[in-house]
N, C-alpha and C positions, 0 to 999 in steps of 0.2 A: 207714820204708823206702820209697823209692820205685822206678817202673817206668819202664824207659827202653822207650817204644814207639814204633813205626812205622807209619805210615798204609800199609795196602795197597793203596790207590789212588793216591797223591801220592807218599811213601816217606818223607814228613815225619817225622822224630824227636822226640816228645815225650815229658818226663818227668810222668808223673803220681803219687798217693800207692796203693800196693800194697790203700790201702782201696775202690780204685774198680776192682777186677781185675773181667771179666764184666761189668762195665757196658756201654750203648752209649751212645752220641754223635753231635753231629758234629764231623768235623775240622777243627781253627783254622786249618788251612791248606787244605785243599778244599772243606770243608763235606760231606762224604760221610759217612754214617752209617760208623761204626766199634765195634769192642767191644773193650774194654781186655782184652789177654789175662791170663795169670794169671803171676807171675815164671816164669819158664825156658821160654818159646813159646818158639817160633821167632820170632814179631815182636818181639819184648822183646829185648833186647841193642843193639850196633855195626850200623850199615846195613847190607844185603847189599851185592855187589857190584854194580855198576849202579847202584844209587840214590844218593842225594843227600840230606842234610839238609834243605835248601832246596828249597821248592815247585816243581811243573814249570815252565816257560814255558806260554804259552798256545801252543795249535796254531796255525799261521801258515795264514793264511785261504788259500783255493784260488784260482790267478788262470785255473782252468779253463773256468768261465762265460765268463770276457770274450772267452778265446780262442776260444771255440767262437761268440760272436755276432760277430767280428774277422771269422773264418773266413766266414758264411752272408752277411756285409756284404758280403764281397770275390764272393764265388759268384752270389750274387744281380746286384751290377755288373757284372760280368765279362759273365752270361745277357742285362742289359738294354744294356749298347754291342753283343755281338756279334746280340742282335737290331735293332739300330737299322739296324748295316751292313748286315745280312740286308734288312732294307725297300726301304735305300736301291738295293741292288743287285739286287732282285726290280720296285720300283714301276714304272722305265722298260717292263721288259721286260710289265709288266702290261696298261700305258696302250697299250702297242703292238698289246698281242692286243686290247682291244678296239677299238682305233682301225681292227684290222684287219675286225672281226667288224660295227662299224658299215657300212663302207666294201663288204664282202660284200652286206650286206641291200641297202644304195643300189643298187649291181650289180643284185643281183635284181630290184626296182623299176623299174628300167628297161629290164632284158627284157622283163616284163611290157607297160611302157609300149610298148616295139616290137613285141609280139607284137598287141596291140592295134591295132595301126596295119596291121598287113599283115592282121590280122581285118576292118579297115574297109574297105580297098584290095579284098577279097574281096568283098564284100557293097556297093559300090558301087560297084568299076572304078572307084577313083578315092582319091586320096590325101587325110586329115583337114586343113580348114583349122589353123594356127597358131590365126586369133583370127576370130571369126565377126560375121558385121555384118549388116544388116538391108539394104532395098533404097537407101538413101538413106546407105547407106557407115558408117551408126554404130555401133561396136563394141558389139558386145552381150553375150559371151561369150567364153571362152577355148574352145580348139579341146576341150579336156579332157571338155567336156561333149557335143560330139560321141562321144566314145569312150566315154561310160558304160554305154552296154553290152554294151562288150569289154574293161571291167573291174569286170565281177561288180557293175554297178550301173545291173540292166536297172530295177529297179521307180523308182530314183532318173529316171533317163532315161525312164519312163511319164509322172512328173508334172511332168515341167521344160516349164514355157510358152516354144516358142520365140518366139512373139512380143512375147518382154517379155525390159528386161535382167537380168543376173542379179542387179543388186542391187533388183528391182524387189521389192515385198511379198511377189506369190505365189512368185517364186522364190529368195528371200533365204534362207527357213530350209532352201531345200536346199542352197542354197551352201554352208550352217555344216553341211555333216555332213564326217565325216572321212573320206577316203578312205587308207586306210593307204599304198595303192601310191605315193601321191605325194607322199608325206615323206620326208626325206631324216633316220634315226635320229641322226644326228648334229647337225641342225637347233637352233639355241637360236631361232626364230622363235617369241613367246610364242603365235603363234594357233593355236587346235588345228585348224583348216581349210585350213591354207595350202596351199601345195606348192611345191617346191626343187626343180622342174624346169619348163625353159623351154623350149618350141618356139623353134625357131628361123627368124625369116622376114625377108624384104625383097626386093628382088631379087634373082630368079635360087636362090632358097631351093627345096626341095622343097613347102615347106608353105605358101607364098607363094599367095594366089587373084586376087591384083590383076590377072592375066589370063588368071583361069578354075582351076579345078582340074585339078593334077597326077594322070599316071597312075606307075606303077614304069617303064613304056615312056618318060616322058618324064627318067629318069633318066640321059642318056648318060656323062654321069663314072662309073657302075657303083654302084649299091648300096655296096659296100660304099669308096667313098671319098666319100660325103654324111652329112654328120652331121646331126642332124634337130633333139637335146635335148639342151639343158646344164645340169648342175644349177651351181645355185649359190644363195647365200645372197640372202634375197627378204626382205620387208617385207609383201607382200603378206596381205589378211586372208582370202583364199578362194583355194582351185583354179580359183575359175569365174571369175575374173576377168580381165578378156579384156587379159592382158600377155605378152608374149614375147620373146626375146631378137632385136636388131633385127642384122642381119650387119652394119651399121656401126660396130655398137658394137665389133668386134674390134678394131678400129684400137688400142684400148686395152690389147689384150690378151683373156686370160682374165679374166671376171670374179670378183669371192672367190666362194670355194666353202665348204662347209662340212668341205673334209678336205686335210690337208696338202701342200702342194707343189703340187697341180693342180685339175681336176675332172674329175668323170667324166661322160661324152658317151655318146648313143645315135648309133649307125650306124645308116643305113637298112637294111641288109641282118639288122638285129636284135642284133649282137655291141655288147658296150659295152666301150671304151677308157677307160684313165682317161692325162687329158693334163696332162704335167709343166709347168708354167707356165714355166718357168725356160728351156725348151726350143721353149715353141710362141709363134713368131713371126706378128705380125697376119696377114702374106702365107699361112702356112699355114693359120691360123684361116679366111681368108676362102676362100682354095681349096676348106678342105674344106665348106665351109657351103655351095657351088654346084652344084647339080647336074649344070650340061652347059657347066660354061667349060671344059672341055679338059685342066684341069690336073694333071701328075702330081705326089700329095700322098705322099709319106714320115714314117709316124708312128708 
């Protein structure tokens, strides 16, 4: 006699002989342990409803991973283009604040530079040369070293030999010290001594001594229509070195500066202007660089 049975895992129907009832196994079609009932189970007979003779299918694999890495692919690109346009549309506005925050400091720098100068005007009744010369006309210094100490570089100004040029031995290594006031932050000059601001002399200059030193009294264009300092991009490897911006050189223009479109200028009356190049014509460069030609300067 035998027993028709079913896998209770699979619902596989197999017939085995009634002398294997209570037995276990595993299934020829699942391989799952099983135990042969004994005639008249419920497993033993015709399939139940729902099942099948024939083995399951396998479970059809999940395409839920892919979608979910599909998904963090797309999220992740999406975060790295709209951070890209974020950069692109923050960097200008970035470069700007600090082109402005350089261009503030330089400003500062040359108040200083003018406050200096009417400290000197104080204390000597009389206006700093541009470039300083010895008796026999040879340049020996920039006027810069007259002012150092009315800018917070009185011990620097105790040891400076004036009877010697600045690039002479004893007074070289003070030439190499950095005065901060007279950098211009925006500067790519590699010398850490230089300085991005030029007196301005020649004829008819304020700072001009080729006949004698200037007083504020000998200023009749007014204080504040005399420009005195230009910054602009130098080569030079010291502050102390006796160069300056010549008023013929306007003819050219503005010279490069170190900040966009123009440069910025000290007034004698101490206020600093920054001058659009684009806008300032040699006639008005040289107007304002004279102190008693007469002329009404609009700027």
């Amino acid at each position: 006699m035998t027993i028709t049975f079913r896998c209770p895992h699979c619902g596989k129907e197999t017939q085995v002989a009634d002398q294997y009832a209570g037995q276990s196994g595993p299934c020829a079609a699942c391989g799952k342990t099983i135990t042969i009932p004994a005639p008249g189970h419920p497993l033993s007979g015709p399939p139940l409803p729902g099942f099948s003779a024939a083995p399951l299918p396998p479970p059809k694999s999940s395409s839920g991973g892919s979608t979910l890495i599909l998904v963090l692919v797309g999220v992740i690109g999406g975060l790295v283009v709209c951070g890209g346009i974020l950069v692109a549309l923050l960097l200008p506005a970035v470069q700007a604040a600090r082109e402005a925050a350089r261009r503030s400091q330089s400003t500062n720098n040359m108040r200083q530079i003018g406050l200096a100068i009417h400290n000197y005007h104080d204390t000597y009744n009389c206006l700093p040369p541009a470039v300083i010369y010895d008796s026999s006309g040879r340049p020996m210094c920039s006027g810069f070293v007259a002012l150092l100490p009315f800018l917070e570089q009185g011990a620097l100004a105790n040891r400076w030999d004036y009877s010697k040029p600045w690039n002479d031995p004893v007074n070289m290594p003070l030439s190499m010290t950095v005065i901060p006031y007279l950098k211009d932050p925006s500067s790519t000059n590699p010398n850490p001594a230089h300085t991005d601001y030029l007196f301005i002399d020649g004829p008819g200059t304020a700072l001009d001594i080729t006949n004698g030193y200037n007083r504020i009294s000998s200023v009749t264009d007014g204080l504040s229509n005399t420009m005195a300092v230009v910054e602009a991009k130098t080569s030079n490897v010291s502050w102390a070195e006796p160069g300056s911006f010549n008023i013929a050189q306007f003819a050219g223009g503005l010279p490069p500066g170190n900040h966009r479109r123009g440069n910025i200028v000290l007034i004698l009356d101490g206020s600093v202007r920054f001058i659009d190049s684009n806008s300032a014509s040699p006639e008005m460069l040289h107007a304002l660089s004279t102190m008693d030609g007469g002329e009404t300067v609009a700027y």
